[in-house]
C-alpha positions as a Python dict, from the first residue, in 0.01 Angstrom:
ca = {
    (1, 'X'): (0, 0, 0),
    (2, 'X'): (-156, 108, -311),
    (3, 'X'): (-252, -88, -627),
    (4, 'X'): (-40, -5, -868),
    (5, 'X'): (-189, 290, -1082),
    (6, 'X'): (-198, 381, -1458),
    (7, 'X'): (153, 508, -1466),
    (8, 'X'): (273, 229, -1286),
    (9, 'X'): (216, -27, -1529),
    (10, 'X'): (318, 173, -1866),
    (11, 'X'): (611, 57, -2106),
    (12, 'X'): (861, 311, -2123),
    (13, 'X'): (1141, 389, -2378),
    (14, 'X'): (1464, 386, -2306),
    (15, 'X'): (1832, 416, -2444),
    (16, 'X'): (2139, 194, -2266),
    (17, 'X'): (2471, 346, -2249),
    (18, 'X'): (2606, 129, -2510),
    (19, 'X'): (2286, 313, -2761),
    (20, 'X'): (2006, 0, -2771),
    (21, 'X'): (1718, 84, -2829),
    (22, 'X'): (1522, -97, -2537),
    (23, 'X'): (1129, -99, -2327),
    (24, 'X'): (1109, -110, -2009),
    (25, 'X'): (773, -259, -1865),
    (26, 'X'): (541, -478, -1678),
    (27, 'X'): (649, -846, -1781),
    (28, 'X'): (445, -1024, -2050),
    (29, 'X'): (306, -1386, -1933),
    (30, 'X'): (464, -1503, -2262),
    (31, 'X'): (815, -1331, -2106),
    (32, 'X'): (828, -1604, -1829),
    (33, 'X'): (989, -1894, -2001),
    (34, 'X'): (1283, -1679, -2133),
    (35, 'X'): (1314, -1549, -1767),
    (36, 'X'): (1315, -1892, -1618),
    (37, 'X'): (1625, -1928, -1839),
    (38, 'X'): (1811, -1638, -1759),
    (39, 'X'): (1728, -1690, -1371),
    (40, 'X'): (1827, -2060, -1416),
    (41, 'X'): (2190, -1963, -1582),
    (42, 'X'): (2215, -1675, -1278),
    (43, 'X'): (2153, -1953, -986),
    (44, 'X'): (2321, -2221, -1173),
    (45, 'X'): (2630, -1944, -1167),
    (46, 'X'): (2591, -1865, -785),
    (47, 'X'): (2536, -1479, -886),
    (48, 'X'): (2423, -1266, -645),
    (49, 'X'): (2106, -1495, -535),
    (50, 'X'): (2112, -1753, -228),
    (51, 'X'): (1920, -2003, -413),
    (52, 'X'): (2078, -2321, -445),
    (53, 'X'): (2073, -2497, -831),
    (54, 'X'): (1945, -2645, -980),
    (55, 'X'): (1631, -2394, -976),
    (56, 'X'): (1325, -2558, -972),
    (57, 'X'): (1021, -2400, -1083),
    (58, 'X'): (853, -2343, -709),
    (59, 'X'): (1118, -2135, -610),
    (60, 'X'): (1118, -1945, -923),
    (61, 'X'): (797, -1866, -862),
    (62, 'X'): (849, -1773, -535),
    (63, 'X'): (1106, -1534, -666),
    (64, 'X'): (973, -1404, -999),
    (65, 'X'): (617, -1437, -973),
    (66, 'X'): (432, -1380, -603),
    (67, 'X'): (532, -1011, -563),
    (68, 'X'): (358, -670, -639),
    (69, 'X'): (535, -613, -1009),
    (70, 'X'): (762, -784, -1220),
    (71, 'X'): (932, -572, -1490),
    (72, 'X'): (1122, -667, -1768),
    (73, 'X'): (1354, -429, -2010),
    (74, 'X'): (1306, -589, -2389),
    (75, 'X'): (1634, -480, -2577),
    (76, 'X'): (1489, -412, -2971),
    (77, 'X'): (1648, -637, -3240),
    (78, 'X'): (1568, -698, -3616),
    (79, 'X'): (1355, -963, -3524),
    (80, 'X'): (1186, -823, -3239),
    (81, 'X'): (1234, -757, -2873),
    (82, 'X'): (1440, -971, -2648),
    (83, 'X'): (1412, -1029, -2286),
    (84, 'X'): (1755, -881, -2170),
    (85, 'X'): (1666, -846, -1803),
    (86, 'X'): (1352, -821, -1514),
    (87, 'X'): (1329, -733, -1183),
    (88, 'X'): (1066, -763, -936),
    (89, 'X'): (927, -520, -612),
    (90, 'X'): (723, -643, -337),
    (91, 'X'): (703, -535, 44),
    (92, 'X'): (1020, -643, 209),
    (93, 'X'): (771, -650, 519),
    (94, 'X'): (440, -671, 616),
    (95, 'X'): (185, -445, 782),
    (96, 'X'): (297, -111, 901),
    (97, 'X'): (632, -159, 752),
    (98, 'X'): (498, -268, 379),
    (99, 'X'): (568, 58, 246),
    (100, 'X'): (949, -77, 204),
    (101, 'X'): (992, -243, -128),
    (102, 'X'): (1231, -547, -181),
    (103, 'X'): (1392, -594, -496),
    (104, 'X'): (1587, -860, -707),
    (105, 'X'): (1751, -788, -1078),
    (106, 'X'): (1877, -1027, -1360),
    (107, 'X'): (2032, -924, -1667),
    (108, 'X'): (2127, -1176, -1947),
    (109, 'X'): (2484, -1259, -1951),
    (110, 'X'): (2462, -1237, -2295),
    (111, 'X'): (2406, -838, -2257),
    (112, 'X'): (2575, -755, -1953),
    (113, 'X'): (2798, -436, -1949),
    (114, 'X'): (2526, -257, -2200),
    (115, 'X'): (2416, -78, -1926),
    (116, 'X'): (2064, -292, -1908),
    (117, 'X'): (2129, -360, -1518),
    (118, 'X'): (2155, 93, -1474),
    (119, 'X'): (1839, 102, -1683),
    (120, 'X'): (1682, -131, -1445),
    (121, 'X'): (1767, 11, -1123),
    (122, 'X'): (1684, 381, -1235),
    (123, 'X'): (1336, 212, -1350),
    (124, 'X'): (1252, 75, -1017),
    (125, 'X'): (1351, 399, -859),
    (126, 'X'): (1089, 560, -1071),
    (127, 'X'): (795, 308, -1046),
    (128, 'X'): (816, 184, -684),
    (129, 'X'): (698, 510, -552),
    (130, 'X'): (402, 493, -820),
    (131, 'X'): (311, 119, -615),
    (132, 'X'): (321, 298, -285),
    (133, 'X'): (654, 241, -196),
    (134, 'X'): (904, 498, -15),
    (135, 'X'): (1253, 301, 25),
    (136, 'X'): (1382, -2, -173),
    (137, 'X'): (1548, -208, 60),
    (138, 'X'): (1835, -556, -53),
    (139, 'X'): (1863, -796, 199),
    (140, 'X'): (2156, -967, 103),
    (141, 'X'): (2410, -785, -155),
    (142, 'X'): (2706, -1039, -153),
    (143, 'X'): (3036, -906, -51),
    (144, 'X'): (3190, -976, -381),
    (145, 'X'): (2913, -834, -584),
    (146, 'X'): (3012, -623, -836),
    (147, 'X'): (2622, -464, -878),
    (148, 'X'): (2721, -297, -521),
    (149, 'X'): (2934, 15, -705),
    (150, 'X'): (2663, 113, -933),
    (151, 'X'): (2389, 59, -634),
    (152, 'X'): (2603, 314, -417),
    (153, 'X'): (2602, 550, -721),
    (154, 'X'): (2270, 526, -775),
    (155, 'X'): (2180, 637, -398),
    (156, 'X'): (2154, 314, -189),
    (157, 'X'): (2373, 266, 139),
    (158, 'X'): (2516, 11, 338),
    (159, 'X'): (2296, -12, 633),
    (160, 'X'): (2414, -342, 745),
    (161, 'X'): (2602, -685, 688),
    (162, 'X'): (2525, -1034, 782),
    (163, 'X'): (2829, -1239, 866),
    (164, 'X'): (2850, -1563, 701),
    (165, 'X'): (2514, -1507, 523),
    (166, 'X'): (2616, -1789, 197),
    (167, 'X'): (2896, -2057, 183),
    (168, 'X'): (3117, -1810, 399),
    (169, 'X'): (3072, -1528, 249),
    (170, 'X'): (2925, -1181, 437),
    (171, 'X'): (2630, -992, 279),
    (172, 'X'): (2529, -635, 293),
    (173, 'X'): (2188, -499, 375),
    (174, 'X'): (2128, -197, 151),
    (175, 'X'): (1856, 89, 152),
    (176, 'X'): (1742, 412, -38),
    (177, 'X'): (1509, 613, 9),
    (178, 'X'): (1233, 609, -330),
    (179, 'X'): (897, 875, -228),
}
């Protein structure tokens, strides 16, 4: 896999549905604590993640910090940007097979519905192939996700399910195809 490369690790402008003004980009080191947070509230909710609360800071790391990129979309307010959401890529594999990129999103409750969680998917569409990466692949998409409508419209597809995965509950494997 490649390094990431100059237009890999650029902030880009963007626009939600809902008209915020937002940048998308490589997250700050300063951008950590407020992503803690937001990852904390998403476990502590059982949201779409296995991880089991409280979160402690090992397996945030785990999560959030030991992959190839972590991007964060910084919605613009009068006093400055605001984490509103991150997600990460790194190889879903290793060796011959690390061309497949894994990826995890969080938006802010406080924002969700703005269209921050589109902005992020169509971002990691567009950068993962700029890391060396050809398909994004989710391991385990929850059943009752609601993320999984807007994933299929944005290109991914079912490609499997694990029965039982969490508490009961099946999860989907999806996959699209990125370079």
């Amino acid at each position: 896999m490649r390094a990431s490369s100059g237009d890999a690790t650029i902030e880009r402008p963007a626009t939600t549905s809902h008209g915020d003004e937002v940048v998308i980009g490589p997250l700050h080191q300063s951008e950590y604590p407020a992503l803690y947070r937001m990852f904390e509230s998403i476990v502590a909710a059982l949201e779409g993640y296995p991880h089991a609360p409280p979160l402690d800071e090992p397996a945030f790391d785990a999560t959030w910090k030991a992959v190839t990129v972590t991007v964060g979309v910084r919605l613009q307010t009068g006093g400055g940007p605001v984490l509103a959401g991150a997600y990460y890529l790194k190889p879903n594999f290793v060796g011959r097979a690390a061309h497949i990129a894994n990826a995890g999103y969080a938006v802010d409750s406080a924002v969700r519905g703005r269209g921050i969680g589109r902005l992020l998917l169509e971002d990691s569409i567009w950068r993962a192939p700029r890391l060396g990466f050809d398909a994004i692949q989710f391991n385990l998409v929850f059943e009752s996700n609601p993320a999984r409508r807007l994933y299929e419209e944005l290109g991914w597809r079912e490609v499997g399910r694990v029965p039982d995965a969490v508490d009961g509950e099946d999860a989907l494997v999806y996959w699209r195809r990125v370079g």
